[in-house]
C-alpha positions in Angstrom: -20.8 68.7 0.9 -24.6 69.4 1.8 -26.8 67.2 3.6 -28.6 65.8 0.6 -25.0 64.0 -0.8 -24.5 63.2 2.7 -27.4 61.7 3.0 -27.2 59.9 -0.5 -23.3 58.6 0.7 -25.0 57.2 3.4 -27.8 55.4 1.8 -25.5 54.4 -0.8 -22.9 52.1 1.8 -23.4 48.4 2.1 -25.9 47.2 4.8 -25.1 44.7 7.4 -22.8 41.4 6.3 -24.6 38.4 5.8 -24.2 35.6 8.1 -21.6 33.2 7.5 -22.2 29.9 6.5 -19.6 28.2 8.9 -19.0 28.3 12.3 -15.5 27.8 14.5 -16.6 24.4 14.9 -16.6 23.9 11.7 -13.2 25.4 11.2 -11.7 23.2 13.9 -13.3 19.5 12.7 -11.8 20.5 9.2 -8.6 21.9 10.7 -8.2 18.4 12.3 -9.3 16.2 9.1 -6.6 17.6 7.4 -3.8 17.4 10.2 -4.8 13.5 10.3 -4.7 12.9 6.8 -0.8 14.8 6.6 -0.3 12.5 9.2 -1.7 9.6 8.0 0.3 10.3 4.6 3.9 11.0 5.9 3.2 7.6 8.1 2.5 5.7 5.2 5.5 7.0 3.4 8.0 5.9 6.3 6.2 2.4 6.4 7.0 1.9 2.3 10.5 3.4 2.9 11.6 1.1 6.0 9.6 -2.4 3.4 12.3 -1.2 0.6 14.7 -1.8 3.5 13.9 -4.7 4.8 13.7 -6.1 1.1 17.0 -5.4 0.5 18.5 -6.4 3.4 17.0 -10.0 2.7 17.9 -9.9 -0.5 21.3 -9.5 0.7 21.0 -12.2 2.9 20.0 -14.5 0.8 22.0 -14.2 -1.9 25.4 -15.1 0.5 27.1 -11.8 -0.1 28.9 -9.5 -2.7 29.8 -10.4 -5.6 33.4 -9.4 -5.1 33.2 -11.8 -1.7 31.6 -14.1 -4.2 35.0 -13.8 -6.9 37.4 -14.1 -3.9 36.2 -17.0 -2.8 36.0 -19.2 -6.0 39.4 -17.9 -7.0 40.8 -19.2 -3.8 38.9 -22.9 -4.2 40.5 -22.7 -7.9 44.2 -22.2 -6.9 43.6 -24.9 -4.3 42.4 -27.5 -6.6 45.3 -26.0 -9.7 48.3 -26.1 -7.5 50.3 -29.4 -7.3 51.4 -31.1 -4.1 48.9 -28.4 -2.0 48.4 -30.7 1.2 45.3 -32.5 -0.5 46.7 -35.3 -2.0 42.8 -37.3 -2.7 39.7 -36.3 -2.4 37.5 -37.1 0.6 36.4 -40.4 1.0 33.4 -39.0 2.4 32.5 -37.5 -0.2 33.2 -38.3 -3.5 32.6 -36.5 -6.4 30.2 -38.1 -9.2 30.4 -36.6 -12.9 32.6 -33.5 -11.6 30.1 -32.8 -8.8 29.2 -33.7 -5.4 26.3 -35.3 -4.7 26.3 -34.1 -0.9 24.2 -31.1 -2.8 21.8 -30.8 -5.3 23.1 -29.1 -8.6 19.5 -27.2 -8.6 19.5 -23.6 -7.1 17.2 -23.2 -4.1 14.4 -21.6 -4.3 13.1 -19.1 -1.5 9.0 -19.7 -1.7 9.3 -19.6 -5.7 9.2 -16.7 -8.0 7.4 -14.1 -6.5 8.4 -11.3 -8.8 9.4 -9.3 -5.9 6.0 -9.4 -4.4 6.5 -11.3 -1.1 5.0 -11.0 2.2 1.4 -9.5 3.2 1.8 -6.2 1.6 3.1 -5.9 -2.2 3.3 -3.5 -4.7 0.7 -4.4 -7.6 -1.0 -7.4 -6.0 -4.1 -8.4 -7.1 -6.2 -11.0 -5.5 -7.8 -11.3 -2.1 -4.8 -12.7 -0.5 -2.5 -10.0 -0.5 -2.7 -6.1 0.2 -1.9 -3.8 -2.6 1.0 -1.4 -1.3 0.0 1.5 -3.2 -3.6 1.6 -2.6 -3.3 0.9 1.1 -0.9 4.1 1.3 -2.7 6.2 -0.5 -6.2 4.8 1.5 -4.6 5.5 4.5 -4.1 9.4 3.2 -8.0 9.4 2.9 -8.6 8.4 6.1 -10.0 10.8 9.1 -8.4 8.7 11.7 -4.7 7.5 11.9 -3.9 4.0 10.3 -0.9 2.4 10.1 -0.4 0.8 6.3 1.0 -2.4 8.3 -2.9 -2.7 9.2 -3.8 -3.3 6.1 -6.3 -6.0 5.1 -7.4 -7.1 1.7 -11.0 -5.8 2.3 -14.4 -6.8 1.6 -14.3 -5.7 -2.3 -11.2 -7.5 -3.6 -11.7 -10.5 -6.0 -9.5 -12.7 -8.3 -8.5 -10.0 -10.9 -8.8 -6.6 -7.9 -5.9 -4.5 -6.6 -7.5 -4.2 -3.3 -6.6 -2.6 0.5 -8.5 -2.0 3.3 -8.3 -0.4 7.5 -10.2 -2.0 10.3 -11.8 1.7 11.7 -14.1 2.4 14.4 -17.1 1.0 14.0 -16.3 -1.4 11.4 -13.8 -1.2 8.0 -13.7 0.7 4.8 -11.8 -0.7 2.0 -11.5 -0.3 -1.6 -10.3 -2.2 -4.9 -9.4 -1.2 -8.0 -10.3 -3.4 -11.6 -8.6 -2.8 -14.9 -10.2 -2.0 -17.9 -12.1 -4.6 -19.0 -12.9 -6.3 -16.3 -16.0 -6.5 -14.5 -16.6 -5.3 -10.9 -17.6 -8.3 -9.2 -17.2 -8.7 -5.5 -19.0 -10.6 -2.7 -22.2 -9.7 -1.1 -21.6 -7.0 1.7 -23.6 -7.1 5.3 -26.5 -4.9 5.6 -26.0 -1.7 6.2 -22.8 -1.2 4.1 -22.5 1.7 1.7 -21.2 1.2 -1.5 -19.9 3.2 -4.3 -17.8 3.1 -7.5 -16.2 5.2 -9.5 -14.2 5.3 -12.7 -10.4 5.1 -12.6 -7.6 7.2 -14.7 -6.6 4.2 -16.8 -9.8 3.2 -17.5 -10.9 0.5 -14.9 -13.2 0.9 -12.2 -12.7 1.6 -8.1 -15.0 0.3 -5.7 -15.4 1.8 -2.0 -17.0 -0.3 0.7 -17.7 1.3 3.9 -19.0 -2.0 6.3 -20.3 -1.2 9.4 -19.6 -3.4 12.9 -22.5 -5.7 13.8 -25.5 -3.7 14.4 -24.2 -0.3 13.8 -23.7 2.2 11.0 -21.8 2.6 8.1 -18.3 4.5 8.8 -17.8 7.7 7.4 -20.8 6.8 5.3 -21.7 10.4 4.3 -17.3 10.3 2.9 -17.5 7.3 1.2 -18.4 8.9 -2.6 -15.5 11.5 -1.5 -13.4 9.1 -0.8 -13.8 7.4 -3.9 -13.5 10.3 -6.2 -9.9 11.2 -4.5 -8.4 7.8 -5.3 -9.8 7.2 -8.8 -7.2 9.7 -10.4 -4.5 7.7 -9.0 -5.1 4.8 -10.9 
């Protein structure tokens, strides 16, 4: 090999790389965004776990016990009643029994707060309204997140109304919140203090999501410059 194809080898290499367009810092803040948002998930996930728990334990509760429990006791009351000469030769005086029942109790089954379809307490799965949290939203919210929140937080938000799924975390420097509205109906919410930033998207099923970032008195917006990112990672959800 001369020194002309030297030369041409030479010429022909790559110059210097170009600058990159991130720096460690950048790597780090990142690094950290995400470790808080795997956080904020698996926290959220424990949280819906130990509800289903506590649900079933009051259901348990409530309802006075197994149904085998349940069997053994009413066949026991029957044979009382059934067998002759059992040591109960009258009824109590006390308490006397009117049409086959006692009217010490009422023959109507109580109710526990009413029907609430399963939805009880401050955080429910599927609840629409501003008085209640929506389960599913607040958890996956609280994957969004940059900084840890615990899904017990949870508040309805500033853009829930009437017919809205809505969820929303008290943050530094004010709250961000969001609601979800089926198809069909209209994205109405009440007026937000100045400064807040705003955005909406549209959902998988057809509806709407609204994202409220709204900033403590006389400050800015939280995560202002996220919100639209945000927004565009719940939509698919619902």
């Amino acid at each position: 090999m001369d020194e002309q194809e030297l030369r041409s080898l030479f010429s022909a290499a790559p110059g210097e790389a170009p600058s990159p367009g991130f720096t460690q810092d950048d790597v780090v803040r990142e690094s950290r965004r995400q470790t808080l948002r795997r956080r904020n998930r698996i926290t959220a996930g424990v949280s819906a776990a130990a509800l289903v728990v506590v649900g079933f334990g009051a259901y348990g509760v409530l309802t006075g016990g197994t149904p085998k429990e349940m069997t053994a006791a009413g066949d026991s009351a029957g044979s009382a009643q059934s067998a002759p000469g059992s040591g109960q030769p009258g009824l109590d005086p006390a308490r006397p029994e009117v049409g086959g029942e006692s009217p010490n109790f009422s023959s109507t089954p109580p109710q526990q707060g009413g029907d609430q379809g399963g939805k009880t307490g401050h955080l429910a799965e599927g609840a629409s309204g501003c008085e209640q949290v929506d389960g599913e939203l607040a958890i996956a919210l609280a994957g969004e997140l940059p900084v840890p929140v615990a899904v017990t937080q949870a508040v309805p938000g500033g853009a829930c109304s009437t017919g809205s799924r809505s969820a929303g975390f008290p943050v530094p420097g004010g709250q961000v919140a969001a609601a979800v509205y089926p198809k069909g109906i209209p994205a109405v919410f009440k007026s937000q203090p100045a400064g807040t930033v705003t955005t909406q998207v549209a959902t998988a099923s057809g509806g709407r999501l609204v994202l409220v970032s709204v900033p403590s008195a006389g400050g800015a917006a939280p995560y202002g410059g996220q919100v639209e990112a945000f927004a565009h990672a719940l939509a698919p959800r619902f």
